[in-house]
C-alpha angles and dihedrals in degrees: 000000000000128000142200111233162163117224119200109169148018123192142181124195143157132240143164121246118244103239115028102024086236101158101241118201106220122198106184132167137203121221143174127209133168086254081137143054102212120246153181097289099029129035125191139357126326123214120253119212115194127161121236140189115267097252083058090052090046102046079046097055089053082072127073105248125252094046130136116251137184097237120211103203139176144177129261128161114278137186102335096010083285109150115260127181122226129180116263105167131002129172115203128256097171163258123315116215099226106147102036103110093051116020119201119200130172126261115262 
């Protein structure tokens, strides 16, 4: 399945695992997508977490974010053996210029 997206953000991150205390590397990304039509109770586009492998992450991070990407997704089980999505493939469309007009950068 393929999708058409804006990812905002890759992470990666360590946690133990709640059981066993076994240190777990974590590579997650944001995304937005036009997945709804705004109405009266909800109004724009809702970010999207998913998990994905580190090649993924690093092949990502290669990339300025935000940036829109074709997204090849699939399903896994997830919490509960519900079914997740994670990112398995992508190939690059570009860079938005969104903040452009008024860049915000972080005190140093």
């Amino acid at each position: 399945m393929a999708d058409l997206a804006l990812v905002l953000s890759a992470d990666h991150y360590q946690i133990p695992h709640e059981k066993t205390g076994e240190v777990q590397n974590l590579h997650q990304v944001w995304y937005c997508n036009d997945y709804r039509e705004d109405s009266e109770t909800e109004s724009g586009s809702k970010p999207i977490k998913v998990l994905v492998q580190p090649e993924v992450y690093a092949e990502l991070r290669k990339h300025p974010l935000p940036s829109l990407f074709d997204l090849d997704l699939r399903s896994r089980p997830g919490k509960g053996n519900t079914a997740a999505l994670t990112i398995v493939g992508f190939r690059f469309k570009g860079t938005p210029k969104l903040f452009d007009l008024a860049p915000a950068k972080a005190a140093a």
